[in-house]
C-alpha positions as CSV (number, residue, x, y, z in Angstrom):
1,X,-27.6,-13.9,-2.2
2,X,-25.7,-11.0,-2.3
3,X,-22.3,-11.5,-2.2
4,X,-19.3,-8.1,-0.7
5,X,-17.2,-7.7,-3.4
6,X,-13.8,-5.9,-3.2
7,X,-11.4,-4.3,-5.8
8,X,-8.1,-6.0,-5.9
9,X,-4.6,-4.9,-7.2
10,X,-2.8,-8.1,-6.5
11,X,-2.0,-10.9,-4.7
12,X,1.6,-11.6,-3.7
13,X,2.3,-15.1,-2.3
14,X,5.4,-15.7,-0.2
15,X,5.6,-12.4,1.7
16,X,8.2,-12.4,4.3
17,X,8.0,-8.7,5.0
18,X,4.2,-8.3,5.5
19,X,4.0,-10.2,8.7
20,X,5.1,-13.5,10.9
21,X,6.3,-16.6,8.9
22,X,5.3,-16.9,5.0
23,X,2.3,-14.6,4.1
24,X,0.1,-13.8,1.2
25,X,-0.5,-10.2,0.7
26,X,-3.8,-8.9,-0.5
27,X,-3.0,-5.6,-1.9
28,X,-5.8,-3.2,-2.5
29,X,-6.8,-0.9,-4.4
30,X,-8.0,3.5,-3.4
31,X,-5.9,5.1,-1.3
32,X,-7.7,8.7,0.1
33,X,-3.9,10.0,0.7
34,X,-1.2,11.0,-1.8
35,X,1.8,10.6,-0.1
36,X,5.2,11.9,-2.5
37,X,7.2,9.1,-2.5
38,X,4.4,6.5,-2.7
39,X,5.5,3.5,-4.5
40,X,2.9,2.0,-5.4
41,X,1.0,4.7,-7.7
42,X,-1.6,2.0,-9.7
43,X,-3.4,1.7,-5.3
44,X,-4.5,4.9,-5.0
45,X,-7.1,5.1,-7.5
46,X,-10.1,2.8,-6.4
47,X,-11.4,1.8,-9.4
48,X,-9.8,0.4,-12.5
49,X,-7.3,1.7,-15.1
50,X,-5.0,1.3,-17.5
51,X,-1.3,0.7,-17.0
52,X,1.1,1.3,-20.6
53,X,4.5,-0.8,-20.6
54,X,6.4,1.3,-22.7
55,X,9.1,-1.1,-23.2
56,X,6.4,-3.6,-24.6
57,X,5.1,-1.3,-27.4
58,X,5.8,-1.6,-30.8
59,X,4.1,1.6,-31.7
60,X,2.1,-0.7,-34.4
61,X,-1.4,1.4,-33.1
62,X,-3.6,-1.5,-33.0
63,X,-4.8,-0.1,-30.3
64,X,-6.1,3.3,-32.0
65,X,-9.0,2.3,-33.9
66,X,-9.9,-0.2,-30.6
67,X,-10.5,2.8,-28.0
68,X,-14.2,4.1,-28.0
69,X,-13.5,7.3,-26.5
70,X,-10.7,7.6,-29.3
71,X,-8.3,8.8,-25.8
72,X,-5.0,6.6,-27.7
73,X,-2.9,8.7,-30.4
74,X,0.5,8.4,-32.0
75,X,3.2,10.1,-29.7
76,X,4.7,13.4,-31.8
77,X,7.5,11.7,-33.1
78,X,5.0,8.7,-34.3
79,X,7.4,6.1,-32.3
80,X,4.9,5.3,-29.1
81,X,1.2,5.7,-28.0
82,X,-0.4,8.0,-25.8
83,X,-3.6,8.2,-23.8
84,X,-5.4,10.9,-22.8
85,X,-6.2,9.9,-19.3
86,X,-8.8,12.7,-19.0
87,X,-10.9,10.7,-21.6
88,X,-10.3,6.7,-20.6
89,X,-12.5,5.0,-18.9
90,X,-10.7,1.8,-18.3
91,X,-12.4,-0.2,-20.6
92,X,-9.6,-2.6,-21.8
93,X,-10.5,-3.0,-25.4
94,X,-7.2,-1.6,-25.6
95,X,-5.9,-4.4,-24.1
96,X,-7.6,-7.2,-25.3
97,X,-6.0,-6.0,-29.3
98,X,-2.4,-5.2,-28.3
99,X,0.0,-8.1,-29.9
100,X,3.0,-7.5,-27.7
101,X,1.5,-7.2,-23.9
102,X,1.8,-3.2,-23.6
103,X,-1.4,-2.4,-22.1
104,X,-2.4,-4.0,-19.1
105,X,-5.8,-3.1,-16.7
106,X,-5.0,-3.1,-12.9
107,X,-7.3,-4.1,-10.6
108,X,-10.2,-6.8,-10.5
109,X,-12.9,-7.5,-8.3
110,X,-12.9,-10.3,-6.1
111,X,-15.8,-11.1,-4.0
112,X,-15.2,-12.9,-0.5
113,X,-15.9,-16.0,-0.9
114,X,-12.9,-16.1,-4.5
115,X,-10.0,-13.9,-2.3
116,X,-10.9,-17.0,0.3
117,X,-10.4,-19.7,-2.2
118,X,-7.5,-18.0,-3.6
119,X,-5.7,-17.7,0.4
120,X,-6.7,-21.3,0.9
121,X,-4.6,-22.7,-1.6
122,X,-1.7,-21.0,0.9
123,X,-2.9,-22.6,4.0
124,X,-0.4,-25.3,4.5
125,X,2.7,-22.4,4.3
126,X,0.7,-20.8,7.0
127,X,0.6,-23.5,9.0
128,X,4.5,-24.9,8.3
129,X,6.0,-21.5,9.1
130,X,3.5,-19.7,11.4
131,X,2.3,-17.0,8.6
132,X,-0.9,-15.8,7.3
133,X,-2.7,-13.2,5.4
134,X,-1.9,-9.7,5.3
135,X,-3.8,-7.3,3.4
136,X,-2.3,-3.9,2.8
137,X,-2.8,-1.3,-0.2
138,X,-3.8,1.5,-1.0
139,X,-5.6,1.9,2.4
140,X,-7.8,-1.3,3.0
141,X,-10.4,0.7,5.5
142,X,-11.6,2.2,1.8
143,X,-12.5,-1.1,1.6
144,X,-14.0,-1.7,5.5
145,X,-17.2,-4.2,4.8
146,X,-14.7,-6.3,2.4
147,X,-11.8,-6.4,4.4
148,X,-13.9,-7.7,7.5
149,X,-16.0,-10.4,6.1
150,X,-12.0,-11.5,4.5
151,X,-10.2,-11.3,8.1
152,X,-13.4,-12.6,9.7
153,X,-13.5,-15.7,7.4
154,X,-9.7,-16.4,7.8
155,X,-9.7,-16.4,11.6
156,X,-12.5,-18.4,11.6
157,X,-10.4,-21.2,9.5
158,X,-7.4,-20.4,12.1
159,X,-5.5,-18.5,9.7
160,X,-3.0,-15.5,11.2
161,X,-4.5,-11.9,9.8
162,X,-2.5,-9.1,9.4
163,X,-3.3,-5.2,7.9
164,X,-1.2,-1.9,7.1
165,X,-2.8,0.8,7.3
166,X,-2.4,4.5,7.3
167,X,-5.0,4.9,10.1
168,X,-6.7,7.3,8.4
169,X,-10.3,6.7,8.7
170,X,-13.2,7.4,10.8
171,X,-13.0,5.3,14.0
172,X,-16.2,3.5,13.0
173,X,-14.8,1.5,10.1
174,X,-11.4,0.7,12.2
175,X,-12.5,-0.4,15.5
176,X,-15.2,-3.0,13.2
177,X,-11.5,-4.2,11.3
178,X,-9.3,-4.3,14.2
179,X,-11.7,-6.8,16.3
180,X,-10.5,-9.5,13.5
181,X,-6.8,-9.0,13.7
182,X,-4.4,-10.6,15.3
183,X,-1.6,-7.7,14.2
184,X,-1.9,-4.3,13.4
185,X,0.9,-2.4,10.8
186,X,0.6,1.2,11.4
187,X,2.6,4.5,9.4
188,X,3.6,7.4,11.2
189,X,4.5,9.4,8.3
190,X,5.4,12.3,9.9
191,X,4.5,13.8,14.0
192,X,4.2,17.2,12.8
193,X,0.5,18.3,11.4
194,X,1.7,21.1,8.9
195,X,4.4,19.0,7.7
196,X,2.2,15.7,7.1
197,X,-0.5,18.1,5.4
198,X,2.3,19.0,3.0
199,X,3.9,15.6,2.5
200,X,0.9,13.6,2.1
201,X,-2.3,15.5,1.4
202,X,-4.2,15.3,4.9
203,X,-4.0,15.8,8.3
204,X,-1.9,13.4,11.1
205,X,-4.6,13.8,14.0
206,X,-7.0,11.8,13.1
207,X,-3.9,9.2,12.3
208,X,-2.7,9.5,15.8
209,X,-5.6,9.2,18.0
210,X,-6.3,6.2,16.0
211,X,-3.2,5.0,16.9
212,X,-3.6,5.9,20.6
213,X,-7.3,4.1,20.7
214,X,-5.8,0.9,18.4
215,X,-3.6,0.5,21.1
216,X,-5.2,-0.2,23.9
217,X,-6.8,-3.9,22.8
218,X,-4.4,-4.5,19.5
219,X,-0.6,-5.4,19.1
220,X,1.1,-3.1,17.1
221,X,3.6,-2.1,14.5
222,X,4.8,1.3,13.9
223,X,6.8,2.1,10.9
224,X,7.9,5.1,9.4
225,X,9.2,5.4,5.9
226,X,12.5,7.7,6.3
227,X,12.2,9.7,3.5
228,X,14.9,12.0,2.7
229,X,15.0,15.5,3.0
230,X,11.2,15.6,4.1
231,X,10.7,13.4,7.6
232,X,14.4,12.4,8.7
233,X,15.3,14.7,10.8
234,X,16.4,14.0,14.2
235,X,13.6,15.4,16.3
236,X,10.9,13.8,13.6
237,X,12.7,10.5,14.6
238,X,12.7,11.1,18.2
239,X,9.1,12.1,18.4
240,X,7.7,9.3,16.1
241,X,9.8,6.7,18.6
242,X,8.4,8.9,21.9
243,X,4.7,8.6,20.4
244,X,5.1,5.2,19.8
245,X,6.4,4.6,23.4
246,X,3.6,6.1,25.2
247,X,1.6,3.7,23.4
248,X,2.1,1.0,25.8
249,X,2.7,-3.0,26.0
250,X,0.9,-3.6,22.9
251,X,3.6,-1.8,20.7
252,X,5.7,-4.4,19.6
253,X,8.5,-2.1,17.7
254,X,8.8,0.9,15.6
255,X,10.1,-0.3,11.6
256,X,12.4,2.4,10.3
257,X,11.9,1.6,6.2
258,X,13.9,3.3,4.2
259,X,13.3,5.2,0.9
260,X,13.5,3.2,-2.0
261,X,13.0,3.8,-6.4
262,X,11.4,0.1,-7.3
263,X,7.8,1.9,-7.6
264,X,9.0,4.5,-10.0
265,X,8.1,2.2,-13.1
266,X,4.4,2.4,-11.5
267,X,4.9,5.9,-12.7
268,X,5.9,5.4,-16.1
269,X,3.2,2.4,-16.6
270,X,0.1,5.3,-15.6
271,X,1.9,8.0,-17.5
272,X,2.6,10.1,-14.9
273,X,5.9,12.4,-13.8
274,X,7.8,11.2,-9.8
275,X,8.4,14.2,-8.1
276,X,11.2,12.6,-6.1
277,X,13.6,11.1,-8.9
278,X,16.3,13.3,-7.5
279,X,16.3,12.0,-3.9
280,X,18.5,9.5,-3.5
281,X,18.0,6.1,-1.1
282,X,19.3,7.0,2.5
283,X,22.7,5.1,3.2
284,X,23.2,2.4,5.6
285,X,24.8,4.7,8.0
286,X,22.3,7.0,8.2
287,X,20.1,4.1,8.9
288,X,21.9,3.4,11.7
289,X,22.0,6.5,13.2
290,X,18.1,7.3,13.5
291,X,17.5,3.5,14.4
292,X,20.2,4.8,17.5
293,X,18.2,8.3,18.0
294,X,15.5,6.3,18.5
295,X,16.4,3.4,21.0
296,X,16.9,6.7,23.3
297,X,13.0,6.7,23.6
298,X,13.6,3.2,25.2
299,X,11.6,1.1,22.4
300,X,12.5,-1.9,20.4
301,X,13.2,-0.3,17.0
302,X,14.5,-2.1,14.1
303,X,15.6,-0.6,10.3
304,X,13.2,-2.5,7.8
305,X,10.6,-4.7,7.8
């Protein structure tokens, strides 16, 4: 028998921000856009690789000798490790010989029928506070065939399924996930085409007609992740929340999330420089205001998740 297998970066048990009631959030793994102030930087490759804890390391270089594609060296002042990430191939042998917990692989296949055992174990939260399984990434239609036999199985034991999604895939793949959801997490990141190009690596149309076609059988949940300096502006806002109005009755409410630094480490962990250290998290004020700019499209809009 052959069995759909997915690639998995974690599983987070007692969501409250992912969905209704307590949740269990299935975060994938590939991600085909590369937004600048993504915070979650181990999601957008789809396969596996290898995450370095700095703090962890005792620069002993165990792990030298370990690598077969010798990609690990002594940093110049002979303190830390490096790895050439052009050369690694994920392998974890690495991992397997460091003492002290520095070098960790993320991501691990699951096939359906494991993820399943693993959200069972979560069923009677589900069913004491009205929750359920979300599953998020990355971007999950990557991961289409996976993602429906999971939301398939858990609706057909009763259990509440949720996704977040970009929206950027071919209408094919989405229509065959959204006919097992019961809610629908959707990001604007920003209404103008040239300006999403530039802030995330690919086009907003096919994002928005998605949107408009989702919306006609699914309930939905816009957010936008206010980002300062590149989508806050006060027509951005206004158009986002007049999109998400002409959506209809299934739009539930637009999410105004606001920038945050916790994913930095993620950074750090793959080796790699955050563009956006400088900008800082948007004030509580300034929250306010665009959450008020917003009501003027007559929606239900609320500032987080």
């Amino acid at each position: 028998m052959d069995f759909i297998r997915g690639m998995i970066s974690k599983i987070e048990r007692f969501s409250v921000h992912d969905g209704p009631g307590i949740r269990t959030l299935v975060v994938l793994k590939g991600c085909p856009l590369k937004c600048l102030w993504c915070s979650s930087p181990y999601t957008q490759n789809p396969g596996q690789e290898l995450l370095y804890v700095k703090r962890n390391c005792q620069g002993c270089g165990i792990c030298i000798p370990s690598c077969p594609q010798k990609a690990i060296a002594m940093d110049a002042d002979n303190k830390y490790v490096k790895t050439d990430r052009s050369v690694c191939t994920g392998c974890g042998n690495c991992v397997s010989v460091c003492p002290n917990g520095a070098r960790e692989i993320s991501g691990r296949h699951y096939t359906s029928e494991e993820l399943l055992h693993e959200l069972e174990k979560d069923a009677v939260f589900f069913r004491r506070s009205g929750g359920g399984v979300t599953i998020g990434g990355g971007e999950p239609t990557m991961q289409a065939e996976f993602v429906r036999d999971i939301l398939f199985r858990c609706r057909r034991l009763h259990i509440h399924t949720a996704m977040e999604t970009s929206g950027f895939t071919s209408w094919t793949k989405f229509s065959s996930i959204l006919e097992h959801l019961d809610l629908l997490y959707m990001d604007i990141k920003h209404m103008e085409e040239k300006k999403h190009i530039e802030i995330t690596g690919v086009s907003n149309r096919l994002i928005l007609q998605n949107a408009r076609n989702a919306s006609e059988h699914n309930e939905i949940i816009l957010r936008l992740p206010v980002i300062p300096g590149l989508n806050d502006s006060e027509k951005n806002i206004l158009k986002t929340a007049s999109f998400a109005r002409s959506l209809g009755k299934n739009i539930l409410r637009l999410e105004l999330l606001p920038y945050h630094q916790f994913g930095e480490h993620g950074y750090d962990e793959l080796e790699r420089t955050y563009t956006l250290e400088k900008i800082k998290e948007p004030p509580d004020e300034h929250m306010k205001r665009l959450q008020e700019i917003a009501r003027t499209a007559d929606i239900e809009v609320a500032v987080g998740g």
